[in-house]
C-alpha positions as CSV (number, residue, x, y, z in Angstrom):
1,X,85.9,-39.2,47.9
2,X,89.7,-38.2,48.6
3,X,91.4,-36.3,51.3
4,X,90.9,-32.9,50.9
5,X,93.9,-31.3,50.7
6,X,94.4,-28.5,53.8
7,X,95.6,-25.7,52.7
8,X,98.9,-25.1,54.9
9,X,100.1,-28.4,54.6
10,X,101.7,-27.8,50.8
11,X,105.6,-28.5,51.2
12,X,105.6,-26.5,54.1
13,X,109.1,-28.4,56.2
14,X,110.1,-25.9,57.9
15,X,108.1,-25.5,61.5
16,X,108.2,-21.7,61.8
17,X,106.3,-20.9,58.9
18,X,104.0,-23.9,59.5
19,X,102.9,-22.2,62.7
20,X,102.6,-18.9,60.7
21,X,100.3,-20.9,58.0
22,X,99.0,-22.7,60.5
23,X,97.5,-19.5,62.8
24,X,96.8,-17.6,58.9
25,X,94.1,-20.4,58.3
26,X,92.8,-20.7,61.7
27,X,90.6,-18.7,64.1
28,X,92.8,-17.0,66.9
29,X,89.9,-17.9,69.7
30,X,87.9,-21.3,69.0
31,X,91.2,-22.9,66.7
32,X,88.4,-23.9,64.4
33,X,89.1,-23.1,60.5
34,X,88.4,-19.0,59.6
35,X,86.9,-17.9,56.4
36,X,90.1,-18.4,54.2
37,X,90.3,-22.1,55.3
38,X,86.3,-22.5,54.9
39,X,86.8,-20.6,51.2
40,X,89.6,-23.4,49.8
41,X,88.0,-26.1,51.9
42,X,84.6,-25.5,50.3
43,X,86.0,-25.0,46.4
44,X,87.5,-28.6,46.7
45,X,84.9,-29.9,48.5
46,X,82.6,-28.9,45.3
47,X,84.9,-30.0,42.7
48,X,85.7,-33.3,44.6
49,X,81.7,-33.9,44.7
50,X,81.6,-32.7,40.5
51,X,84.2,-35.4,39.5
52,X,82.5,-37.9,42.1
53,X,78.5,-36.4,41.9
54,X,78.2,-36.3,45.3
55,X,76.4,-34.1,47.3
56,X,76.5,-32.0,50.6
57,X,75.3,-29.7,53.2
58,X,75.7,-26.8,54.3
59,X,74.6,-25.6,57.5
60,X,74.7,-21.3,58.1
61,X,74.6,-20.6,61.9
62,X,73.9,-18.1,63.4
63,X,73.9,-17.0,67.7
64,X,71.2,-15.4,68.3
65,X,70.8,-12.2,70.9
66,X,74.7,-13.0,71.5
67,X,75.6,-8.6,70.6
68,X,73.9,-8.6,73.8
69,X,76.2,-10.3,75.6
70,X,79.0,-7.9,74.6
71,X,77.1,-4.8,75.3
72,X,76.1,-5.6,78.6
73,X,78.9,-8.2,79.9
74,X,82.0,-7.1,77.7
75,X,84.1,-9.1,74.8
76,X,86.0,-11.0,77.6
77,X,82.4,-13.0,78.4
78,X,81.6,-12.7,74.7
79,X,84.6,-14.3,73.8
80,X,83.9,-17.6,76.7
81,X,80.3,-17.8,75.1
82,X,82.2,-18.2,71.5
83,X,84.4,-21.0,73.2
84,X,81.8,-22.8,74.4
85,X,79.4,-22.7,71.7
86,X,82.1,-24.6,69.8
87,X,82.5,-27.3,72.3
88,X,78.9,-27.6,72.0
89,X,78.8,-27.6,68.1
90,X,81.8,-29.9,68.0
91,X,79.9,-32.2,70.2
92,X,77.3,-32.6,68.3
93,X,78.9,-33.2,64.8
94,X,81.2,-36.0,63.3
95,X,84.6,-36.4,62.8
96,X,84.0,-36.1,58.8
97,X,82.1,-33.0,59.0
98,X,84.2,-29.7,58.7
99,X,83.2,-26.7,60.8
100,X,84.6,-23.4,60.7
101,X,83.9,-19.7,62.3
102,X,83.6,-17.3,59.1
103,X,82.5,-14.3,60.9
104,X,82.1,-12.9,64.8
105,X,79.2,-15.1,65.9
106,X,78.5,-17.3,62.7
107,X,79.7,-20.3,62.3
108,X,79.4,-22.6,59.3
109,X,79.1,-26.3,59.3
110,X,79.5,-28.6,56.1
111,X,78.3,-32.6,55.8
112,X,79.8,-33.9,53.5
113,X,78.0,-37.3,51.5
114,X,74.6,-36.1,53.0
115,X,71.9,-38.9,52.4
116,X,68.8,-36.9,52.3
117,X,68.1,-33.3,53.5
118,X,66.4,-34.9,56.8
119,X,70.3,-36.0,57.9
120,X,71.0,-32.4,57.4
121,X,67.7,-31.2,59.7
122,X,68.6,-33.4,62.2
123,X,72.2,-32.0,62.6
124,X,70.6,-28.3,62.7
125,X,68.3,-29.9,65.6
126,X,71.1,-31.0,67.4
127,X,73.0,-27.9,66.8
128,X,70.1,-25.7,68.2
129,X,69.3,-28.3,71.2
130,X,72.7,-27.8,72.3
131,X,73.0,-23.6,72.5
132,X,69.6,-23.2,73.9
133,X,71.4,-24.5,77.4
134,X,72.0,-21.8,79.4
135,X,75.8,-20.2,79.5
136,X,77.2,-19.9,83.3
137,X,79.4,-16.8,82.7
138,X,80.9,-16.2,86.4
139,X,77.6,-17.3,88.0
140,X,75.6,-15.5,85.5
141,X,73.3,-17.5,83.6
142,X,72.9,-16.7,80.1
143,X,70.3,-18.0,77.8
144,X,71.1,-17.9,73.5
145,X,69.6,-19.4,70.8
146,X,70.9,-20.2,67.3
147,X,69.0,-19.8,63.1
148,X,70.4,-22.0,60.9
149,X,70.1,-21.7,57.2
150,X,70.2,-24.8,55.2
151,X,71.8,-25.5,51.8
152,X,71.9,-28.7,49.4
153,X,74.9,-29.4,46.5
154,X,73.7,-29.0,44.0
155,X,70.1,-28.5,44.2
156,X,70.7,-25.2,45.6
157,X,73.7,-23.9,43.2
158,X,77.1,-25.4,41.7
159,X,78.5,-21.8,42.7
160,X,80.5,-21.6,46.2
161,X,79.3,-18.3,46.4
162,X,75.4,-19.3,45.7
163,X,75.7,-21.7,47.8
164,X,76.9,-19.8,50.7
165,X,74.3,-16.9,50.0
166,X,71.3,-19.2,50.2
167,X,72.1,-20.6,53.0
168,X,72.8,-17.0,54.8
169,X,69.5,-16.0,53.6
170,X,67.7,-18.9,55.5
171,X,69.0,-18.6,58.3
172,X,67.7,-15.1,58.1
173,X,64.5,-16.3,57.4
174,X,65.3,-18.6,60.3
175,X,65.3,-15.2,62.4
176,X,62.5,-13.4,61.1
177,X,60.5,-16.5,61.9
178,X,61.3,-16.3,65.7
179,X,64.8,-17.5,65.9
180,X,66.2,-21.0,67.6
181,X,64.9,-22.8,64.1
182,X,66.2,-23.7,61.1
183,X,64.9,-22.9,57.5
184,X,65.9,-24.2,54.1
185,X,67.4,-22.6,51.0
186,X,64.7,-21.0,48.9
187,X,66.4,-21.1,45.5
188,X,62.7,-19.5,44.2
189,X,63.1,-16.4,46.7
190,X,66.4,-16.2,46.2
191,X,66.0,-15.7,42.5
192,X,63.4,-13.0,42.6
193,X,65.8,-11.5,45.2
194,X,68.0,-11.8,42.5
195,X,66.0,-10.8,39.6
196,X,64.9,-7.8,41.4
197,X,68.9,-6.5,42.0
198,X,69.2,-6.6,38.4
199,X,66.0,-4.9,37.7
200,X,67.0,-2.1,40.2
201,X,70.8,-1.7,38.3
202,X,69.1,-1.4,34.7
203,X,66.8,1.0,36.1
204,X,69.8,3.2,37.3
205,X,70.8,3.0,33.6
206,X,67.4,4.0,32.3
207,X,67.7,7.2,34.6
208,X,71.1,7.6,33.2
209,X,70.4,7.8,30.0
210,X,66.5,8.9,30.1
211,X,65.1,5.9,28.6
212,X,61.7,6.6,29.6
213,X,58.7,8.3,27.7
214,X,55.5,10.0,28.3
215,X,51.5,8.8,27.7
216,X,49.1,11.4,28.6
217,X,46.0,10.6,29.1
218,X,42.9,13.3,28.6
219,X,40.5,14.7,31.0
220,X,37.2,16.1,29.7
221,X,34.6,18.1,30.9
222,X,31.5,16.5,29.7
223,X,28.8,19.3,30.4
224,X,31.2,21.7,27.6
225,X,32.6,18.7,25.9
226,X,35.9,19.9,26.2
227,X,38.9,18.8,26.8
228,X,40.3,20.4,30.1
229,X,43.9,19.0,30.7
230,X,46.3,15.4,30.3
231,X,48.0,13.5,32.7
232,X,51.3,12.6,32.4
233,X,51.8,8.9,33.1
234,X,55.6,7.4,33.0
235,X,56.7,4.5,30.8
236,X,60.0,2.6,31.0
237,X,61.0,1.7,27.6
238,X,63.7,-1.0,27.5
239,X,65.8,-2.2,24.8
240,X,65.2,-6.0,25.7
241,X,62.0,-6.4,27.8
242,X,59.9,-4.0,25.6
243,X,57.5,-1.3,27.7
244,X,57.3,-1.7,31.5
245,X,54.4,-0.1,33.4
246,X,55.1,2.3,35.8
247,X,53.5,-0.3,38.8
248,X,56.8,-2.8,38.3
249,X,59.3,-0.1,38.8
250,X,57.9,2.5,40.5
251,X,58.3,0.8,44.1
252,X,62.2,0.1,43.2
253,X,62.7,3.1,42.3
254,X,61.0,4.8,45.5
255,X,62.8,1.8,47.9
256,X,66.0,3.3,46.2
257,X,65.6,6.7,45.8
258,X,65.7,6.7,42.3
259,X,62.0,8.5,42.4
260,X,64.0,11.5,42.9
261,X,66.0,11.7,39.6
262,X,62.7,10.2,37.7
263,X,60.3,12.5,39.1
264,X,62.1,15.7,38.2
265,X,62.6,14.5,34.5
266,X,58.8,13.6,34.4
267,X,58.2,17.1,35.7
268,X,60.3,18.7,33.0
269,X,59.1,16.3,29.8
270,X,55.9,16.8,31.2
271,X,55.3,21.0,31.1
272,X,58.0,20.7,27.7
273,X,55.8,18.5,25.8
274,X,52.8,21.1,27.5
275,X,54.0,24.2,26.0
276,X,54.8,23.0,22.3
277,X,51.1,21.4,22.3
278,X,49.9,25.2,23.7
279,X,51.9,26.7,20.6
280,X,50.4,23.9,17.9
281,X,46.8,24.3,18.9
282,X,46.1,27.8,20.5
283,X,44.4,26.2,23.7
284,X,44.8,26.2,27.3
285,X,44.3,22.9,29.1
286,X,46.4,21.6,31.8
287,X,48.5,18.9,32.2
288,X,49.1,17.1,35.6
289,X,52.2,15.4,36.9
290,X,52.1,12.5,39.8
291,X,54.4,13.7,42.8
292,X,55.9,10.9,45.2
293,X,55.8,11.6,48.5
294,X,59.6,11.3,48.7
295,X,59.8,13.8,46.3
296,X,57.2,16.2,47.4
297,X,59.0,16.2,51.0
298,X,62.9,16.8,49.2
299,X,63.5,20.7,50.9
300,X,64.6,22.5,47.6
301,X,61.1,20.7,45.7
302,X,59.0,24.0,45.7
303,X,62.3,25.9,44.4
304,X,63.0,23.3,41.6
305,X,59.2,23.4,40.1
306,X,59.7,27.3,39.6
307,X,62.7,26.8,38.3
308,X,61.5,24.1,35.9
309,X,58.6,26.5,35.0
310,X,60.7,29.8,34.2
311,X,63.1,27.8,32.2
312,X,60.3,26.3,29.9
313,X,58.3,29.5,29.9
314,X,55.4,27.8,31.3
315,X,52.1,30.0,33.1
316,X,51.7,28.0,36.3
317,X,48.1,28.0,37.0
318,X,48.4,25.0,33.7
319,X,50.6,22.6,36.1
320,X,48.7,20.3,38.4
321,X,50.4,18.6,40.9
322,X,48.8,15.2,42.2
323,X,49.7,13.9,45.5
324,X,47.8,10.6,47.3
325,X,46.3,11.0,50.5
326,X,49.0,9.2,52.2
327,X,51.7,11.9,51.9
328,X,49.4,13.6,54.6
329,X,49.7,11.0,57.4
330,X,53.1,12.3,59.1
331,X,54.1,15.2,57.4
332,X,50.6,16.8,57.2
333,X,52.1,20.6,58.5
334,X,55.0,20.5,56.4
335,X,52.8,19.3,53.2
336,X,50.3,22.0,54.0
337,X,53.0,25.0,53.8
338,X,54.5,23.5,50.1
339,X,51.0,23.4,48.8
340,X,50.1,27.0,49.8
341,X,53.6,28.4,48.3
342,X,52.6,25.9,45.3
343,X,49.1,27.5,45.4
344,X,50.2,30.8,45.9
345,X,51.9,30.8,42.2
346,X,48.9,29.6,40.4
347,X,50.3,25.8,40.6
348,X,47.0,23.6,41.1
349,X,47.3,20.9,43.5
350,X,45.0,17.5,43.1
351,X,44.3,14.7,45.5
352,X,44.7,11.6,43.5
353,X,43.3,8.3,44.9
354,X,40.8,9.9,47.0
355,X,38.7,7.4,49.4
356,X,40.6,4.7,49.8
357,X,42.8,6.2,52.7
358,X,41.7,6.6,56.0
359,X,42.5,10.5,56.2
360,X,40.5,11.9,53.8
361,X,37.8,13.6,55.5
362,X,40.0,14.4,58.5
363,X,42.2,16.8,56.2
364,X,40.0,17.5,53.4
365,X,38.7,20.5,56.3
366,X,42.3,21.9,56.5
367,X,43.8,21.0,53.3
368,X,44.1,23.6,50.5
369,X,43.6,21.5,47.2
370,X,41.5,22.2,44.0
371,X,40.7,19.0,42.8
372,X,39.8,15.4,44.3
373,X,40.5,12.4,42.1
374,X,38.0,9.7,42.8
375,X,39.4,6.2,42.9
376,X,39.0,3.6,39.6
377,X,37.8,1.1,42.2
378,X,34.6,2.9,43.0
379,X,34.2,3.7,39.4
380,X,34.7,0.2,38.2
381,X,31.5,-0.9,39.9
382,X,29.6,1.9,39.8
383,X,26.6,-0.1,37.6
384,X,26.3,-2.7,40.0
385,X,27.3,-1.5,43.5
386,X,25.1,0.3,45.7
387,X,27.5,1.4,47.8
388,X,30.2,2.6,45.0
389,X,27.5,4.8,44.0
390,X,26.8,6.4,47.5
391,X,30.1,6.9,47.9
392,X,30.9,8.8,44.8
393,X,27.6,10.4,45.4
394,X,28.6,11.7,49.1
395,X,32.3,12.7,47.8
396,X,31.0,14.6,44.7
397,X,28.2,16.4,47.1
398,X,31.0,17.2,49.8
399,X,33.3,18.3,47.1
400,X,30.8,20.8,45.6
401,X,30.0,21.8,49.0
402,X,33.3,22.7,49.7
403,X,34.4,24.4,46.3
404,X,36.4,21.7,45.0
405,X,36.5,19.8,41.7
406,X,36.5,16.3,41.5
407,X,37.2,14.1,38.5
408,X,36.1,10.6,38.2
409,X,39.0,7.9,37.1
410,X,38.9,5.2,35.7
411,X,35.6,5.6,33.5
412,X,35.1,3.0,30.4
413,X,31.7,2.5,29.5
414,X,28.1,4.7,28.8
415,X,26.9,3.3,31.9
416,X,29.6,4.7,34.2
417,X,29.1,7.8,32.5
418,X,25.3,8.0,33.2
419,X,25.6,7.4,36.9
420,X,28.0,10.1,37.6
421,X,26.0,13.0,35.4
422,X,23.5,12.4,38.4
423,X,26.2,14.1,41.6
424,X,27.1,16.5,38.6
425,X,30.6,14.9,38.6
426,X,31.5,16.7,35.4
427,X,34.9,15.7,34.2
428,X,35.8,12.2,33.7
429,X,39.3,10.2,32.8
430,X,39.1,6.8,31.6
431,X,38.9,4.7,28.4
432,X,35.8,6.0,27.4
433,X,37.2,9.0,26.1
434,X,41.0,7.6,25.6
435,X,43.3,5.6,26.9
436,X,46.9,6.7,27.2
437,X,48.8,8.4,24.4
438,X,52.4,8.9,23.0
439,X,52.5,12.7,22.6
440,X,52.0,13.0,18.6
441,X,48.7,10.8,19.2
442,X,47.4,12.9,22.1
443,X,47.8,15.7,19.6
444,X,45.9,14.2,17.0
445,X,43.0,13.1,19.4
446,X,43.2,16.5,20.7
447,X,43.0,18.1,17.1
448,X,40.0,15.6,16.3
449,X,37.4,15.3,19.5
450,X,34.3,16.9,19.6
């Protein structure tokens, strides 16, 4: 491998502005390398080790605990620890391997023709050995630690950037994991990681430009055989990948705050779509729309579902709202007061998921809704399970008791239906009926059941 060129040294004769190259390339404090000198270092580094296939590692570390120094001792015992902890780190590395401070308390270290990744570990070992001595700061003894994160050229990217961000996220995995340790690059993590940034920024597009649809799903009474309202379920349809379901990006979009955004335009599509199948088939049914918990809590929600409803021209007692038990847990007061200006107007409010939180009995006593949803999963075995079947017994009795209507999810099959005709749990949602629907099918089911 050749001398790697450093990057202050090109034709520079005269002294003065080799001093000023000199200190624009180096750290101020420790005189090791800074970022700039690590960023040219590292590019020839990889294309030295392209021409030559070699290989290298790169060690991300990290001083753990050491913003506590600086709060409680000050910058001027800060700035001793940073001194020392690069005599230590230069004491434990060769004179081939290249060291430099990128960042206020991180440090990177790069061995270059590294045999196997144990050379590496052992280097991190040594590295970690050495900070976890105490600090004597003017009689005061200071104990630190170090995570390192651990990257291989070019098992773990041929990008200086990649490279460099694998090893960072190690040694935060390093952390996580109890700090004073080092962890590898996980090129698999790192790609979801990945994968799931690119996901989030087509997803802003999608609420950009609306590429989403509507399936509703029925609900029937089966005592009347009628049909008594749809659900409005979200689908993410995508120029490339096809249809998404609602469980891959719904949790992006409520980490993100995209819920927001989506769950008005759900809202609107939803009671839109509602009315012009009120004006095509001279019936009243409801439709029902799932509210986040993010959204439900935004201050002007109550406000913007009247709005939504004056502008479409839409009665309110045919929008249901469904909310899951754990919107209740720490916001159970301010909840309480939307539903009752919610109930007020006519807007019927539903408990979706019910049983499988741990609130459910505790609020059902306070809680003003009109309908409990009862979880697929106690449906699912309903045939075989004893205990399914006590429980959807218990909830329908409770329910009746208490004036509310429940509706059974997540029904497929005669058998399911049989068992739930004996707690009188009269409407039912599932496949038996109908799955899902684009609007112009739902019509056409709508139009055809009996």
């Amino acid at each position: 491998m050749t001398q790697i060129q450093e990057p202050y040294m090109d034709s520079v004769t005269d002294d003065k502005l080799f001093k000023y190259k000199f200190l624009a390339y180096h750290d101020a404090l420790t005189n090791l390398p800074n970022r700039l000198y690590f960023d040219s270092y590292l590019q020839q580094l990889m294309n030295e080790c392209k021409n030559e296939q070699q290989k290298f590692a790169l060690l991300y570390i990290d001083l753990d605990r050491f913003k506590q120094i600086n709060d409680s001792l000050g910058h001027k015992y800060g700035d001793q620890v940073l001194k020392e902890a690069t005599k230590r780190l230069g004491s434990c590395k060769e004179e081939a391997h290249f060291l430099a401070r990128v960042g206020g308390d991180e440090f990177i270290c790069i061995v270059p023709k590294v045999g196997t990744r144990s050379e590496a570990e052992e280097i991190a070992s040594a590295f970690i050995d050495a900070l976890a001595k105490p600090f004597c700061l003017n009689e005061i003894e200071c104990y630190l630690s170090a995570s390192i994160g651990i990257s291989f050229y070019p098992f773990d990217g041929d990008d200086a950037d990649m490279l460099v961000t694998y090893a960072d996220s190690a040694m935060y995995r390093a952390k996580n994991q109890g700090k004073g340790c080092y962890q590898l690059a996980n090129v698999e993590k790192n790609a979801g990681a990945y994968e799931t940034l690119m996901f989030e920024q087509e997803l802003r597009k999608a609420v950009k430009q609306e590429d989403f649809l509507l399936h509703y799903q029925p609900k029937v009474d089966v005592l009347k055989q009628k049909v008594v309202g749809f659900e409005a379920l979200i689908r993410w349809e995508h120029q490339q990948f096809g249809m998404i379901s609602p469980q891959h990006f719904i949790p992006i979009a409520e980490e993100t705050g995209l819920i927001i955004p989506i769950g008005t335009w759900v809202l609107k599509e939803a009671c839109r779509q509602h009315m012009e199948w009120r004006h095509a088939y001279q019936q009243d049914f409801s439709v029902a729309v799932n509210i986040s918990s993010n959204q439900f809590l935004e201050k002007d929600f109550v406000d913007q579902v009247f709005k939504i409803l004056a502008e479409i021209g839409m009665p309110p007692n045919l929008l249901e709202l469904e909310i899951t038990e754990s919107i209740l847990i720490q916001h159970s007061e301010l909840i309480i007061q939307k539903i009752n200006q919610l109930r007020t107007h006519g807007i019927q409010i539903s408990m979706d998921d019910f049983g499988t939180g741990f609130s459910s009995l505790n609020y059902l006593k306070k809680l003003p809704v009109d309908t409990l949803k009862i979880d697929r999963s106690f449906i699912q075995d309903l045939e075989t399970s004893e205990h399914s079947s006590a429980i959807v017994k218990a909830i329908t009795m409770l329910a009746q008791y208490l004036n509310i209507n429940v509706v059974a999810e997540g029904v497929e099959t005669i058998g399911q239906l049989e068992k739930l005709k004996e707690p009188k749990c009269n409407q039912i949602q599932g496949y038996y009926y109908s799955k899902p629907l684009i609007a112009t099918e739902a019509l056409r089911w709508l139009q055809t059941f009996k």
